[in-house]
C-alpha positions as CSV (number, residue, x, y, z in Angstrom):
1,X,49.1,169.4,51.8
2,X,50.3,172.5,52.5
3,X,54.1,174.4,52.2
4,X,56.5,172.6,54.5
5,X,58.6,175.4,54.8
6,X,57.4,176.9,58.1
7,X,58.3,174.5,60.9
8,X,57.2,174.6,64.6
9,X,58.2,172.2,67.7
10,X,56.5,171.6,70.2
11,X,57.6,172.2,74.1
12,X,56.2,171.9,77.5
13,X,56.7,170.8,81.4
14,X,57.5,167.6,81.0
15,X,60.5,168.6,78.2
16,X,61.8,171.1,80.3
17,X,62.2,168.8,83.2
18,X,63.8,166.1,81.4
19,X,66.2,168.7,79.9
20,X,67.1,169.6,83.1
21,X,67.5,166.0,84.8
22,X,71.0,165.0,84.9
23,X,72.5,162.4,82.6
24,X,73.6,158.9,84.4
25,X,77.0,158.8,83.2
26,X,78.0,156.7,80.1
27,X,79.0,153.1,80.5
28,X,82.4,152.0,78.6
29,X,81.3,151.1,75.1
30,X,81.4,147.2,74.1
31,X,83.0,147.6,70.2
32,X,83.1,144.5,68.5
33,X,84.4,143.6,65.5
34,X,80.7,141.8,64.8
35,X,78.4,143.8,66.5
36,X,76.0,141.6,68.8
37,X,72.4,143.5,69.9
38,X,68.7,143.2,70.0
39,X,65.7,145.1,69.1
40,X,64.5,146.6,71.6
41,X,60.6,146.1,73.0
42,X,59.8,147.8,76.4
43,X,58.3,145.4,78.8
44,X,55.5,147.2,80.4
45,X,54.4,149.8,77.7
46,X,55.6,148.1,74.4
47,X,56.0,151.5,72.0
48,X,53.6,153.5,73.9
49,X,56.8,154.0,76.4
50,X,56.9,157.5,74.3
51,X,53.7,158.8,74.9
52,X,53.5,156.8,78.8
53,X,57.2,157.0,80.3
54,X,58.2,155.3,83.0
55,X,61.9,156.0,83.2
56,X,62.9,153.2,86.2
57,X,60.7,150.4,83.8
58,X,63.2,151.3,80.9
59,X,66.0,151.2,83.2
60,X,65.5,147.7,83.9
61,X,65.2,146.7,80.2
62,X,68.3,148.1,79.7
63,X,70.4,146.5,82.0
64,X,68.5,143.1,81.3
65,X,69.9,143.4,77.9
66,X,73.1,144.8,79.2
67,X,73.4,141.7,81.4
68,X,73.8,139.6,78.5
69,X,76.7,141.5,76.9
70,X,74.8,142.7,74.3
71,X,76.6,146.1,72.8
72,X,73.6,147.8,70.4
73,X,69.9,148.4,70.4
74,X,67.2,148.8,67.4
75,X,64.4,151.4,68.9
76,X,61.2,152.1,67.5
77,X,59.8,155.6,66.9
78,X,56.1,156.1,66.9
79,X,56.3,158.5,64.0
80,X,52.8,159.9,65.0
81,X,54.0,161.0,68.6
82,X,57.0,162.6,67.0
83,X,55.3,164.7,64.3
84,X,52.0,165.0,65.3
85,X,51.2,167.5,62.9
86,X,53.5,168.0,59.6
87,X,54.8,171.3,60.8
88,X,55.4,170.2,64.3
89,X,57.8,167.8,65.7
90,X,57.8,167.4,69.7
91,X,59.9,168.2,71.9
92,X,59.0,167.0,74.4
93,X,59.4,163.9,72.4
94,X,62.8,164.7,71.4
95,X,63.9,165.4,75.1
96,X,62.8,161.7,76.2
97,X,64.6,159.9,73.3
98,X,67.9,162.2,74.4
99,X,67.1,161.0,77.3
100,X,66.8,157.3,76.2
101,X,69.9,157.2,74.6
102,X,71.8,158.8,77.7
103,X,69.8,155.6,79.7
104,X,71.0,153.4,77.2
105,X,74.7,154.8,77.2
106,X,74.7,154.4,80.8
107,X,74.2,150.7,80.2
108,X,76.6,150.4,77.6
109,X,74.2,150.1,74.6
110,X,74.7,152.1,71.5
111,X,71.4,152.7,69.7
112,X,69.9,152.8,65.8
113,X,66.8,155.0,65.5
114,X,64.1,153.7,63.1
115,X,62.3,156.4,62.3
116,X,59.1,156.5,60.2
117,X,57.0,153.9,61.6
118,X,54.8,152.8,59.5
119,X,54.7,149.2,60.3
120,X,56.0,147.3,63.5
121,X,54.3,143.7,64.3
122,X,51.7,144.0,61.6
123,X,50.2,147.4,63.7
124,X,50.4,150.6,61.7
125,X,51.0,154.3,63.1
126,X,51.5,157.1,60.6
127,X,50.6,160.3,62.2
128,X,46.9,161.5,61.1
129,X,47.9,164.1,58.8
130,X,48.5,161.3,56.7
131,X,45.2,160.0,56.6
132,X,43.2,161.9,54.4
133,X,39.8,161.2,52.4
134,X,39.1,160.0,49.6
135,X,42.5,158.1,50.1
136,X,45.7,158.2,52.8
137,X,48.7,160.7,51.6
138,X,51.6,158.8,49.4
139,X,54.3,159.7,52.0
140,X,56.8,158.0,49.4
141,X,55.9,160.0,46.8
142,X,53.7,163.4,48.0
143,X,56.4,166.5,47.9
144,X,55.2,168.3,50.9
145,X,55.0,164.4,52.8
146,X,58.8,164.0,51.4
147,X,59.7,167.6,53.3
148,X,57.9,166.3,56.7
149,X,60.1,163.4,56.5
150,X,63.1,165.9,55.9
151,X,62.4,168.2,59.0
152,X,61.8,165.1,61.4
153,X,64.8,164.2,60.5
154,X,66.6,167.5,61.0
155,X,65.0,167.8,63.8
156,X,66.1,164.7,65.3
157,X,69.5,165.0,63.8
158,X,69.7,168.2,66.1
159,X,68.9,166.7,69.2
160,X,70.5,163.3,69.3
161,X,72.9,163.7,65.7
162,X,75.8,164.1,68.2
163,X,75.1,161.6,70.8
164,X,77.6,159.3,71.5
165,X,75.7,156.7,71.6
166,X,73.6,156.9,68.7
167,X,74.5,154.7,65.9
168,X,72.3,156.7,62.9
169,X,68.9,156.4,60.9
170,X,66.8,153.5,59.7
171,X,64.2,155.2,57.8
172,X,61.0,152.7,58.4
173,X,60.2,149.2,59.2
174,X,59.6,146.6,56.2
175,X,57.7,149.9,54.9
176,X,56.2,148.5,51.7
177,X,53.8,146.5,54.3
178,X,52.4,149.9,55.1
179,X,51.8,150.7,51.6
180,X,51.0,147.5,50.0
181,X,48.9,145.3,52.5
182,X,47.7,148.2,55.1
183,X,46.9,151.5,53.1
184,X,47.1,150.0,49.1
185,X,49.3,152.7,47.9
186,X,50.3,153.1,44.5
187,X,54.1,153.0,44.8
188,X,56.8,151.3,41.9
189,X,60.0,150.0,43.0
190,X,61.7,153.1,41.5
191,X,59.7,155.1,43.6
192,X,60.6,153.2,46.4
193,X,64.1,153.6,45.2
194,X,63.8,157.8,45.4
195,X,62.4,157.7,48.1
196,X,65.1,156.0,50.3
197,X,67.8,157.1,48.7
198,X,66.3,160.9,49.0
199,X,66.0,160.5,52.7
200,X,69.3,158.6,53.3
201,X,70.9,161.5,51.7
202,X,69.0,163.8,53.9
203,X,70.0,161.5,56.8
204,X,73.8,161.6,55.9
205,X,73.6,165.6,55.7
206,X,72.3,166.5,59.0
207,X,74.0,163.4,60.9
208,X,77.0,162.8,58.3
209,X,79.0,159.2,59.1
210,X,76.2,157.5,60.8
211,X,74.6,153.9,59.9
212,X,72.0,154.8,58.0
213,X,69.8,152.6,55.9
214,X,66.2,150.9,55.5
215,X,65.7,147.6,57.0
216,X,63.8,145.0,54.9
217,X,62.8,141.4,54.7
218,X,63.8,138.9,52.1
219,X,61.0,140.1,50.2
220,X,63.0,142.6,47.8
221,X,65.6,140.1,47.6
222,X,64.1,136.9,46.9
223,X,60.7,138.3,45.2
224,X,62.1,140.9,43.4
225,X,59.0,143.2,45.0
226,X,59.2,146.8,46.6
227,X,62.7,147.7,45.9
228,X,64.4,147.1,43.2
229,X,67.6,144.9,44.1
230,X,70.2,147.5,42.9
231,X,68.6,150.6,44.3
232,X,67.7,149.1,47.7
233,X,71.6,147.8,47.8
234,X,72.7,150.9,47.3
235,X,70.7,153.0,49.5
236,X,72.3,154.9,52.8
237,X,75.6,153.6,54.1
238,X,74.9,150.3,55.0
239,X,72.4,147.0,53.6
240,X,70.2,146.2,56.9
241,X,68.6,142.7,56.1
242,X,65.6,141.0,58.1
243,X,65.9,137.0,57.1
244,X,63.2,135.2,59.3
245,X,64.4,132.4,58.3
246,X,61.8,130.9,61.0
247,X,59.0,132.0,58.9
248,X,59.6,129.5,56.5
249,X,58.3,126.6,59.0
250,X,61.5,124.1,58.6
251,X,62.9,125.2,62.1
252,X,59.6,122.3,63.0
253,X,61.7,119.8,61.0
254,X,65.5,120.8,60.4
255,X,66.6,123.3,62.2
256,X,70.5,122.8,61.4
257,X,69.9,122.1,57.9
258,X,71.8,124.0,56.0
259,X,69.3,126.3,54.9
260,X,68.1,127.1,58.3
261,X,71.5,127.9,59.7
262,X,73.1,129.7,56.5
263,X,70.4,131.6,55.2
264,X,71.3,134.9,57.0
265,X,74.8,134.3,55.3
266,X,73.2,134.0,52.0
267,X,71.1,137.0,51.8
268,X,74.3,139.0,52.9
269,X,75.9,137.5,50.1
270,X,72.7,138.6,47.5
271,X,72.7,142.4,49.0
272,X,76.8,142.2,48.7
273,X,76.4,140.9,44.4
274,X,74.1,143.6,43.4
275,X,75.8,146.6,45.3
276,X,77.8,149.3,43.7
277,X,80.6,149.1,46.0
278,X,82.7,145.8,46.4
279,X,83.1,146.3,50.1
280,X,79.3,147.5,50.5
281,X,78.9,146.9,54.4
282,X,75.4,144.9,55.5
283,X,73.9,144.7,59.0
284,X,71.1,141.9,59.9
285,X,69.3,143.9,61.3
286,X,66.6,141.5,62.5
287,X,65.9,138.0,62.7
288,X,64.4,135.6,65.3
289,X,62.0,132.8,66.4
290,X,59.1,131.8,68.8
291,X,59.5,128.6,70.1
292,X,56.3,128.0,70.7
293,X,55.0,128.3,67.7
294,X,58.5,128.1,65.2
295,X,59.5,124.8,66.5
296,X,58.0,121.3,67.3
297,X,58.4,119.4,70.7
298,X,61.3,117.5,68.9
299,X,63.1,120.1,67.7
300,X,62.6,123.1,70.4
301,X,66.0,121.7,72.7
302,X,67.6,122.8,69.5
303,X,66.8,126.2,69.4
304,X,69.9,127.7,71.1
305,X,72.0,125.9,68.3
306,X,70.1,127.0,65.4
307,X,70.4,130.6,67.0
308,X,74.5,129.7,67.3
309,X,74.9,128.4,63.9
310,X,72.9,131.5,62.0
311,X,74.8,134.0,64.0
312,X,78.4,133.0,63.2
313,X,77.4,131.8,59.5
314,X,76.4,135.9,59.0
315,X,80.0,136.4,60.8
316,X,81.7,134.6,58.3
317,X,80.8,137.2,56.0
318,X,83.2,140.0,55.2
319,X,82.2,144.0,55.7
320,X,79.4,143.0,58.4
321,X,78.4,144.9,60.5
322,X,76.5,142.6,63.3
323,X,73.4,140.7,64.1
324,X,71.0,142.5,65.7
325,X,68.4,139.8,67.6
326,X,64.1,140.3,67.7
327,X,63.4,141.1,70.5
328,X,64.6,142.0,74.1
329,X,61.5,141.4,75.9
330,X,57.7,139.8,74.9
331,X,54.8,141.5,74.4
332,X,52.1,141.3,76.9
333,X,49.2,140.1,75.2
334,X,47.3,142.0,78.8
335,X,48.8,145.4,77.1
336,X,48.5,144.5,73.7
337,X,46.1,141.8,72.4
338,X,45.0,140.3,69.3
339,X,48.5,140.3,68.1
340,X,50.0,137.3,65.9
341,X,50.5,134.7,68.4
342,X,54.2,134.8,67.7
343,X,55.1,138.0,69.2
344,X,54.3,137.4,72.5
345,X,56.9,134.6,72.3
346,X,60.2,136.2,70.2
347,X,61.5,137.8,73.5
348,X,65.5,137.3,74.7
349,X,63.5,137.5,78.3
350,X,59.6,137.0,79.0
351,X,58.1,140.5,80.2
352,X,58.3,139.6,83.7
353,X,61.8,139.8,83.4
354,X,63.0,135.8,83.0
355,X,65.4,135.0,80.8
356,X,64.7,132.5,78.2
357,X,66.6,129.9,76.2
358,X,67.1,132.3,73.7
359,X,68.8,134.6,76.0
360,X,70.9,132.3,77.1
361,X,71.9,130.7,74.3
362,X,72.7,134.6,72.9
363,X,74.8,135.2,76.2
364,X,76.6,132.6,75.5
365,X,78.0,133.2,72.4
366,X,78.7,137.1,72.9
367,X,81.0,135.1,75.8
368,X,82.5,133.2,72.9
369,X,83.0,135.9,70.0
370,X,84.7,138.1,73.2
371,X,87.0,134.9,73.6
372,X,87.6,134.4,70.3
373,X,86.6,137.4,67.8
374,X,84.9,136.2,64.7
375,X,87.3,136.4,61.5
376,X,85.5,137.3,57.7
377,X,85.8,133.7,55.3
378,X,87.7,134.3,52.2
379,X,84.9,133.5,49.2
380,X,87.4,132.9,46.6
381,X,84.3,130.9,45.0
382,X,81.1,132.6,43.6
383,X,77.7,131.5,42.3
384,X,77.0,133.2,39.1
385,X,73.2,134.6,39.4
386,X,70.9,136.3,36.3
387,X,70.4,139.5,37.4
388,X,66.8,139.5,37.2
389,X,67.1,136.2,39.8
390,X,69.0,135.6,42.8
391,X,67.0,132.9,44.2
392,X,68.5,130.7,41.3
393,X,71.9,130.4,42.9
394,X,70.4,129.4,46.7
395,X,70.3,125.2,46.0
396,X,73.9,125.5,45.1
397,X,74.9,128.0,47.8
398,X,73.1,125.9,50.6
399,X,75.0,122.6,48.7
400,X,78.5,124.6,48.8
401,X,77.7,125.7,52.7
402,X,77.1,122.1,53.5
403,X,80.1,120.5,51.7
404,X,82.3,123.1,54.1
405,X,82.5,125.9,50.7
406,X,81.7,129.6,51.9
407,X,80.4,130.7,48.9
408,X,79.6,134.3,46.9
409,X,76.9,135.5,44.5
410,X,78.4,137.4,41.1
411,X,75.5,138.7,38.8
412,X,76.1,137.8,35.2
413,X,76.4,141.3,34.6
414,X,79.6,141.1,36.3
415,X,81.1,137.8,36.0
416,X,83.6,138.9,33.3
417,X,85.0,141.4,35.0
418,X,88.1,140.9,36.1
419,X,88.8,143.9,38.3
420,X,85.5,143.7,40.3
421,X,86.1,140.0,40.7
422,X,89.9,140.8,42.3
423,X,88.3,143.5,44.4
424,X,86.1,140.7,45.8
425,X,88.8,138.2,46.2
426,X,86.9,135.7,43.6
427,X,89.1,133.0,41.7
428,X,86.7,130.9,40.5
429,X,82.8,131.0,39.1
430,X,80.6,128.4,39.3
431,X,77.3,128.2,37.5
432,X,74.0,127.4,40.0
């Protein structure tokens, strides 16, 4: 690929007239102690809403999600409409997604930017400059990819860096399903490891004090794949965790078993053992279920308690950021078919605009932590894990969780230290 250094963007009509519309005025920020929000996932153009906007539709989603109290969004970029070219980010592109975050201020939603899309519901859109023969560019590894990834994110940083509404950068989607199951790219969990952390630095320098981090499944937790546990831990400002617990198909069975409802908590508590910091703050930054298809005719009436349970299980934990819902809206299977059946059923509202249980049952309890705010558990107890195995300590986490205990995770590596264990409030170690 060729020198980085020169860097164009792009402009036009339709940028200059969005520059010049005037911006609806910002609603009164909801500020939570535990954040409450939902990624978001436009009704009527799913994440072609960049490329085919239609400002009243996006309105509408907004104050759906607004209706239910709801204080944050997630949004997808489509990294390929952003920087079509690796010298040229749009701006036209950048004007609408000012522009999205002034509609999203004006309905009282601050908003997290995910940026280098990658993968979103199993569909894959890295910008065509990517895809070169014999095989695709290793944007986690390629020099003159890495300083692409740096520019859009200056670029961005300039346009919407000082919004206030914008809550900071999440690099990419579960991006090791890019690499490992879409384009088979050769890339080792250190690399992994550079790679966020290089662009999390580059993140913090253009928009300095923001929430910025990588969102990933349990997969680098639990599996010890991707990421190594330490580096991923460590990366950005903040751990953003993606459970789907749902995936595991118990919600069919036992839905308030104490897996199902404290297994958000526990993977908090593995991110928390193998950071640097004691008070490392994590997010869960998705998690969800389609009821069609996670749960069985017996145990569907339970889904708004199995939704209640997992959310206020994750705000037991201390340094927590929020929970952050998938999705606002279904996907049309009209607009966009051959999808996994499930993701036209995750939706807080169907994409005509009806709320669903799942709404609801989230309405409800932002109505409840607004009552009464959510207070951290002390964890004077800890699991001692090998550091090579987290999963070890889960049977007697889930055991503790069900007994009443809210338990912590210590690596062995740790566990006879005295200091870190007072800067975490442990008294007493258990063994799994």
């Amino acid at each position: 690929m060729a020198d980085l250094k020169r860097r164009s963007v792009l402009t036009g009509a339709v940028a200059t007239a969005l520059a010049a519309t005037a911006a609806p005025a910002l609603a009164s920020p909801r500020r939570r102690p535990f954040r409450l929000g939902v990624n978001y996932t436009p009704s009527t153009r799913w994440f072609h809403m960049w490329e085919d906007w239609r400002e009243a539709d996006l309105r509408r989603d907004l104050d759906d999600i607004a209706a239910l109290g709801l204080d944050h969004i997630r949004m997808m970029l489509l990294w390929s409409a952003f920087q079509p070219e690796p010298h040229l980010v749009s701006g036209e592109k950048l004007d609408r997604l000012h522009r999205f975050l002034d509609l999203a201020g004006a309905a009282g939603l601050d908003v997290e930017v995910t940026v280098f899309n990658g993968h979103i519901s199993a569909r894959y859109w890295t910008p065509n400059w990517l895809q070169t023969t014999p095989e695709p560019v290793n944007w986690f590894t390629d020099p003159a990819a890495l300083d692409a990834q740096r520019a859009l994110l200056t670029a961005l940083a300039a346009r919407i860096g000082k919004h206030p509404r914008f809550l900071g950068f999440d690099l990419s989607n579960e991006p090791y399903y890019y690499w490992d199951s879409f384009a088979g790219l050769a890339v080792t969990p250190e690399q992994a490891d550079a790679w966020a952390h290089t662009l999390c630095e580059t993140a913090e320098s253009v928009a300095p004090g923001k929430a910025h981090t990588v969102g990933c499944d349990r997969a680098p937790w639990d599996n010890g794949r991707y990421f190594t546990r330490a580096g991923l831990a460590d990366a950005g400002n903040i751990v953003a965790i993606h459970p789907w617990t749902s995936f595991f198909g118990t919600l069919k069975t036992t839905p308030l078993g104490a897996f199902e409802t404290h297994n958000a908590e526990r993977l908090i508590q593995v991110a928390q053992a193998y950071a640097t910091d004691p008070a490392r703050p994590c997010w869960i930054q998705e998690d969800g279920a389609a009821p069609s298809i996670h749960f069985s005719d017996a145990t569907r009436p339970q889904y708004a308690e199995w939704l209640s349970r997992s959310i206020r299980n994750a705000a037991s934990c201390a340094h927590t950021l929020g929970f952050t819902w998938w999705c606002s809206h279904d996907v049309d299977p009209a607009l966009v078919p051959n999808l996994n059946p499930l993701e036209y059923d995750l939706g807080l509202y169907t994409n005509e605009h009806r709320l669903k249980p799942a709404g609801r049952a989230l309405q409800a309890l932002v109505a409840e932590f607004d009552r009464t705010p959510p207070k951290p558990a002390p964890r004077t107890t800890a699991i001692v894990i090998p550091d090579a195995d987290p999963t070890r300590g889960s049977d007697r986490f889930f055991a503790l969780a069900d007994a009443g205990t809210r338990a912590a995770f210590v690596l062995q590596s740790r566990a006879g230290d005295a200091n870190y264990l007072a800067q975490r409030g442990i008294t007493a170690l258990v063994q799994p």
